[in-house]
C-alpha positions in Angstrom: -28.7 -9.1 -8.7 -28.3 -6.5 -6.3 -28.5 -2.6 -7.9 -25.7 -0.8 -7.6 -24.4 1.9 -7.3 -24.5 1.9 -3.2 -25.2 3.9 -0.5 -22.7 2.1 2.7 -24.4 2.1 5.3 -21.9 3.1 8.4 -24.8 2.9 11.9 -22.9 3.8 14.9 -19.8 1.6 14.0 -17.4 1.8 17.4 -14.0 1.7 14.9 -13.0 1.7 11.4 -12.7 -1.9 11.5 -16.3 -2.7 12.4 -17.1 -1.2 9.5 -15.0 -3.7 7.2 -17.9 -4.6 4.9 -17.9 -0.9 3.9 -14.2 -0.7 3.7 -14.0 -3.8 1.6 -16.7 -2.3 -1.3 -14.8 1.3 -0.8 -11.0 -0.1 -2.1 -12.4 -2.6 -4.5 -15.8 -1.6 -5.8 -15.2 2.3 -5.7 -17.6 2.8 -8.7 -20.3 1.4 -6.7 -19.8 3.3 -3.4 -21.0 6.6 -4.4 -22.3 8.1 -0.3 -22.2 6.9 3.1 -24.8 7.0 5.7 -23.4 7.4 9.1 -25.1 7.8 12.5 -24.9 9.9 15.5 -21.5 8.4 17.4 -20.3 6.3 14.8 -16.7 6.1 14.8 -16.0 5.2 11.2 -15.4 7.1 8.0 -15.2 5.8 4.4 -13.8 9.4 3.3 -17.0 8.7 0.9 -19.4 11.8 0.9 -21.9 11.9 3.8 -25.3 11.9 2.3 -28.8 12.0 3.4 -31.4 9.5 2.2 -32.8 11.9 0.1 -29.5 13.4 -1.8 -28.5 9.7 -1.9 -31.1 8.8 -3.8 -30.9 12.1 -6.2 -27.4 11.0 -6.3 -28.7 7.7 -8.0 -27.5 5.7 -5.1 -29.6 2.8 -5.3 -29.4 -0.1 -2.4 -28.5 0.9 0.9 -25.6 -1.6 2.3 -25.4 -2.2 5.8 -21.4 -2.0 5.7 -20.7 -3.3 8.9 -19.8 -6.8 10.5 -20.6 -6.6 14.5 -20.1 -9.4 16.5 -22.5 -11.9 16.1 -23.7 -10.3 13.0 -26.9 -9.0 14.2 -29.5 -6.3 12.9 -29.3 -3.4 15.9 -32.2 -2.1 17.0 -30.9 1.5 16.9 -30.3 1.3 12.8 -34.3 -0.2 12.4 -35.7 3.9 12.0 -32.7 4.7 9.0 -33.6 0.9 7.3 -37.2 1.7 7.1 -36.9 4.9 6.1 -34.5 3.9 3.5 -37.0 1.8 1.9 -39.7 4.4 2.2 -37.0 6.7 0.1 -36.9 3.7 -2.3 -34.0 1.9 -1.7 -33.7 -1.7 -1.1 -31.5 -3.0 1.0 -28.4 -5.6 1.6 -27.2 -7.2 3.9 -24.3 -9.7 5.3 -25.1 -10.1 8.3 -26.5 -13.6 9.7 -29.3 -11.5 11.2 -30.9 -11.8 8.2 -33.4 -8.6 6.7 -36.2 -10.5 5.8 -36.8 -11.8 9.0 -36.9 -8.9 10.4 -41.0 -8.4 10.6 -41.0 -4.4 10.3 -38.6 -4.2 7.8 -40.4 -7.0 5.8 -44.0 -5.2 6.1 -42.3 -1.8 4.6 -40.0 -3.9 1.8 -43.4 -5.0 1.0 -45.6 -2.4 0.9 -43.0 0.2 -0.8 -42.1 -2.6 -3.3 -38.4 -2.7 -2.4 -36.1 -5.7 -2.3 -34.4 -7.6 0.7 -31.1 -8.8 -0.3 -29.5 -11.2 2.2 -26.5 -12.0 0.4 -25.3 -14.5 3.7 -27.9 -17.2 3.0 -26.7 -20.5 1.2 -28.4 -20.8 -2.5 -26.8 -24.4 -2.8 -27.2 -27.9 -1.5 -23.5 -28.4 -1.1 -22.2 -31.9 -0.6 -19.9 -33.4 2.0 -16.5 -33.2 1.4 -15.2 -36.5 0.1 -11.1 -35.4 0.0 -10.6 -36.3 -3.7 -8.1 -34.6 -5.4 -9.0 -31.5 -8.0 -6.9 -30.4 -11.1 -5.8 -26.7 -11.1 -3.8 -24.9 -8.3 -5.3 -23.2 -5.1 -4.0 -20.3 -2.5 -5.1 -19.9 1.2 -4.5 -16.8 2.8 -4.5 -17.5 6.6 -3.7 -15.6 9.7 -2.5 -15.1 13.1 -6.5 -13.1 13.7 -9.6 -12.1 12.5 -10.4 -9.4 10.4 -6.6 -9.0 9.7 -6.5 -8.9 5.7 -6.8 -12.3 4.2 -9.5 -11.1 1.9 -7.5 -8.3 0.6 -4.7 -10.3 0.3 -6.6 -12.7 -2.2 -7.6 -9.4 -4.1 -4.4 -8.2 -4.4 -2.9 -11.0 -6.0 -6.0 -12.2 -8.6 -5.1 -8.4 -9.3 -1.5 -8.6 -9.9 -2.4 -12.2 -11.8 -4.8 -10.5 -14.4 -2.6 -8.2 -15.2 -0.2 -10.6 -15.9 -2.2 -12.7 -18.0 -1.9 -15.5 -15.7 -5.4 -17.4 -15.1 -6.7 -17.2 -11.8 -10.4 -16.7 -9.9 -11.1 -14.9 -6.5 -13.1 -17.3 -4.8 -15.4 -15.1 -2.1 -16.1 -17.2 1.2 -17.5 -13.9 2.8 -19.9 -11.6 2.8 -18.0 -8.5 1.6 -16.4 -11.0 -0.9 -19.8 -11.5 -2.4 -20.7 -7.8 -2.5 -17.6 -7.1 -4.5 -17.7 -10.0 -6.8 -21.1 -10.8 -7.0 -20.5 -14.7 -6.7 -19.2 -17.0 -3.8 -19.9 -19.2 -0.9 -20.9 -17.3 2.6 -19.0 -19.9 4.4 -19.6 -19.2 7.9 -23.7 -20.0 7.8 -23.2 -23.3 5.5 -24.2 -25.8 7.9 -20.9 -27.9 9.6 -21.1 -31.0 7.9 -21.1 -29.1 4.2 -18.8 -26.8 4.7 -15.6 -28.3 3.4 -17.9 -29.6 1.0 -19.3 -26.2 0.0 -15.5 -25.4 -0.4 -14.7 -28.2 -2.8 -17.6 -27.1 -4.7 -16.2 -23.2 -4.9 -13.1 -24.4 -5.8 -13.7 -27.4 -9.0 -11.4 -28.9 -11.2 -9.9 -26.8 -13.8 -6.7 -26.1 -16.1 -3.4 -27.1 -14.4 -2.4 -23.7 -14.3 -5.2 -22.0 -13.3 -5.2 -20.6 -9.4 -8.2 -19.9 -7.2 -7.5 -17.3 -4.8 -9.3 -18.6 -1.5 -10.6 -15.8 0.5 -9.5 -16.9 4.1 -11.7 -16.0 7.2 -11.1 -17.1 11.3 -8.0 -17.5 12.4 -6.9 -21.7 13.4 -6.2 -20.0 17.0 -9.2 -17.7 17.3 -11.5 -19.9 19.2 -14.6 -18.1 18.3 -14.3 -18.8 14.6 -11.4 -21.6 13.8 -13.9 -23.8 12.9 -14.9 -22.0 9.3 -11.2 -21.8 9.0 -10.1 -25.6 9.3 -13.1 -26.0 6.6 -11.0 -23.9 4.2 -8.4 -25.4 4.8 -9.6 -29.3 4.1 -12.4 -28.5 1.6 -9.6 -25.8 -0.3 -7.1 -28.4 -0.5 -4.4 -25.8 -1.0 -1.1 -25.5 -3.1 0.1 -22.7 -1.4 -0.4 -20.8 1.9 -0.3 -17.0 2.4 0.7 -15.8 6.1 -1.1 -12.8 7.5 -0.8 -10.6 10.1 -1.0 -7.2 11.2 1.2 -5.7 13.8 0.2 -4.1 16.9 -2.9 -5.8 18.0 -2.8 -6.3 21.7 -5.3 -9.3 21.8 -7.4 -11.9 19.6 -10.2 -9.6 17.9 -13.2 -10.0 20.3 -11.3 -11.7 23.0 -9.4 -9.8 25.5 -7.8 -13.1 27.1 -6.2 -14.4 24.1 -2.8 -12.7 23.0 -2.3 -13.4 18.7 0.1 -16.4 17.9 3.6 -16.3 16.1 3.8 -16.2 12.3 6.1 -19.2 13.4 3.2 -20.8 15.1 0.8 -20.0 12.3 2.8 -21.7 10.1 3.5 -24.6 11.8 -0.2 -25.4 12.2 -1.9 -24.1 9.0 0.6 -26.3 7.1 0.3 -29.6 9.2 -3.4 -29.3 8.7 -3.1 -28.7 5.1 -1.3 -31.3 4.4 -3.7 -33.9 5.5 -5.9 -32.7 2.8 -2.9 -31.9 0.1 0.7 -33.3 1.5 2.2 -31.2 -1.2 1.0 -27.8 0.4 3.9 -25.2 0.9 4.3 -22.0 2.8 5.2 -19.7 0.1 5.2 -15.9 2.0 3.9 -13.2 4.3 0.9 -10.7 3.8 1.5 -8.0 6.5 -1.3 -5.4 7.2 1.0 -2.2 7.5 -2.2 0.5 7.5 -1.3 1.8 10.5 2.4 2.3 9.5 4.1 5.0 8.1 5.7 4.2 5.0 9.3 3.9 6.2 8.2 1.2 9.0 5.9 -0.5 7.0 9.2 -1.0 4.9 11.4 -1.8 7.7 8.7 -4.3 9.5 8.1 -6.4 6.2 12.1 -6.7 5.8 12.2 -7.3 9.8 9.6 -10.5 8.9 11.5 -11.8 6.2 14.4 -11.9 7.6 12.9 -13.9 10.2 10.4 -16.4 8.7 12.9 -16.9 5.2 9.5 -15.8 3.3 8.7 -13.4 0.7 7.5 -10.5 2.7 5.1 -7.5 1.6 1.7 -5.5 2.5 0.6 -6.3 -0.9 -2.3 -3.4 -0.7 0.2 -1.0 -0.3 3.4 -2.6 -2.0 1.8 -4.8 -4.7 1.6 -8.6 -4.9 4.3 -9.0 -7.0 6.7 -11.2 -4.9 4.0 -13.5 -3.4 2.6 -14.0 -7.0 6.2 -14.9 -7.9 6.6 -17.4 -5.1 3.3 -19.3 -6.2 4.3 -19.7 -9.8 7.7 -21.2 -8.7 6.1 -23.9 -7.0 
């Protein structure tokens, strides 16, 4: 288990985004996020206190989490003098990236000498199996979306939220890193090896009461080309009831790729639901999760209505309207 509470470790994050891991802990963990570290240049803010290692630690922060997701999810060489020094303050350490900490020879040496732990929370602890396609009991939402990094995970959280506090029975099931870190439990999807990734999905997502829902924490994008693979493993290995649409407004191209403009909800749901019906014919598109964080209220409003209007789809930004509808439209089916 990893000690909390945190310190979230910002480095020189370019943009508020990069720093996602972070951002994730913040809104759903806020008793654990108690500081954040941030370096010369970086571009991101928690709105958490800025701390020192030292007042972090007096603070009773302690494990230092490296809260962001570059591309590539590599160790920089510019955060190595903060890590070690961390650890020489007395904090261990965790990380999601794929880079993983203990591999990392100086910061191994100090971890070892000072005593502290190395958590690398994106390392598979299973031997998962290869999907076989058989049909599970229970019921199962997918959020996909038109990007990357666009709000499928918060989308999940939002509605096991709204679920609980109905009653209803449902799971968050964490396929990512900051999943993990908030929960504590879950499958980091994207370094299970191919062949056992659907499979390592099936396993997340077992048989269980007719009426109890797993909310699948989405990640990729079917049209991103760097990372559609992980997603068309959800998709077959979640076997889902019901699909979730998400998108955020105003990106001018494909997260990391420049040449590659975001598709249609239309689009979207045209291919997430042919695919998921190969796995589970009975799959339906049931509404919209819009990212509106950039919005004022007013055109957050107007844009979700705009959408609905236009895809026939229960439409919200369930962060900052609630998941109420969307939760709704999965218990009708």
């Amino acid at each position: 288990m990893i000690d909390t509470p945190y310190l979230l470790f910002l480095g020189d994050a370019p943009d508020k985004l990069a720093a996602k891991v972070a951002q994730g802990i913040r809104d759903w963990r806020p008793e654990y996020a108690l500081g954040q570290f941030r370096m010369e240049g970086c571009k991101a803010d928690m709105g958490l206190t800025d701390m020192t290692l030292a007042e972090a630690r007096a603070a009773g922060c302690k494990t230092l989490v490296i809260g962001v997701a570059n591309r590539g999810g590599v160790i920089s060489q510019s955060w190595k003098k903060v890590l070690i020094a961390a650890l020489e303050e007395g904090f261990d350490l965790a990380s999601g990236l794929h880079n993983l900490l203990r591999n990392e020879p100086d910061l191994a040496a100090v971890a070892k000498a000072t005593g502290r732990k190395l958590h690398d929370v994106r390392v598979p602890s299973v031997a998962y199996p290869i999907a076989n396609g058989v049909k599970r009991t229970g019921k199962r939402m997918l959020a996909v979306g038109t990007d990357c990094s666009i709000g499928k995970m918060y989308t999940a959280l939002c509605i096991d939220k709204e679920m609980r506090a109905r009653g209803a029975k449902a799971t968050f099931r964490a396929t990512g890193q900051t999943g993990i870190l908030i929960t504590g439990d879950g499958v980091p999807l994207d370094a299970v090896v191919a062949d056992f990734m659907a499979g390592s999905v099936e396993w997340l997502t077992p048989d269980n009461d007719p009426d109890h829902w797993d909310l699948i924490e989405g990640q990729g994008s079917l049209f991103h080309v760097s990372y559609s693979g992980v997603t068309m493993a959800l998709v077959h290995g979640g076997q889902p009831d019901a699909l979730i649409l998400c998108h955020e407004p105003g990106r001018e191209h494909m997260r990391g790729l420049p040449d590659y403009q975001l598709p249609s909800l239309e689009a979207l749901r045209d291919m997430a639901l042919a695919l998921a019906r190969v796995a589970n014919p009975a799959c339906v598109v049931v509404g919209c999760a819009i990212n509106t964080q950039k919005m004022t209220d007013d055109a957050a409003l107007a844009y979700c209505a705009e959408i609905e209007a236009q895809m026939g789809l229960p439409t919200v930004d369930p962060f900052r309207h609630g998941a109420a509808r969307l939760v709704d439209a999965m218990l009708a089916i």
